[in-house]
N, C-alpha and C positions, 0 to 999 in steps of 0.2 A: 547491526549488520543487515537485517531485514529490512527495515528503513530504507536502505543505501540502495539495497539489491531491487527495491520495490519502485525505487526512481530511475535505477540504471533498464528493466525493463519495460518503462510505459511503453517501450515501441514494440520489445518484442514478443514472441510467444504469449497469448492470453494465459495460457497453464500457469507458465514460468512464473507469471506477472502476480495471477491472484494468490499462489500460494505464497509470495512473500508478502502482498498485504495481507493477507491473512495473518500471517505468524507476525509483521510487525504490528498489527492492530490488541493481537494476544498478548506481544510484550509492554504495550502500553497501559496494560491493567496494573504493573506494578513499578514501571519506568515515568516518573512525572515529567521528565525532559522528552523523553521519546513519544508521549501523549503530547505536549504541547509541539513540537514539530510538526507531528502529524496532521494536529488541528490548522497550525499555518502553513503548510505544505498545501492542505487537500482540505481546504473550510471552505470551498464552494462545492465540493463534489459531494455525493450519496457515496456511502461504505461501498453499495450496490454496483455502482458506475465504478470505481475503481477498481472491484473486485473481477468483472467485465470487460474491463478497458483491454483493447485487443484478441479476446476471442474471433474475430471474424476473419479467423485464418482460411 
C-alpha cells in the first residue's frame, strides 16, 4: 500500500510523499516483491531524491 501511495504522490505534498517512501522502503526489509518493484520503479534515483521529491511547496 506504501508503494502505491508513494507513486500516487510524486506530485503531491513533499510531507505526504516522503513519508510513504519511507514506510515503503521499511517494508522492503522483509517484502522481496516490494524490494524488487521498488529497485525497478526508482533504480535511477537516490533514496535521497525520492524522499525530497516535492518539498518545494
Amino acid at each position: 500500500m506504501e508503494f502505491a501511495a508513494a507513486l500516487i504522490t510524486l506530485c503531491g505534498p513533499g510531507r505526504n510523499h516522503s513519508e510513504h517512501v519511507r514506510k515503503a522502503f521499511e517494508g522492503a526489509n522483509t517484502d522481496a516483491l516490494l524490494a524488487q518493484n521498488l529497485k525497478s520503479t526508482f533504480r535511477n534515483q537516490t533514496v535521497s531524491a525520492l524522499l525530497t521529491n516535492g518539498e518545494k511547496e
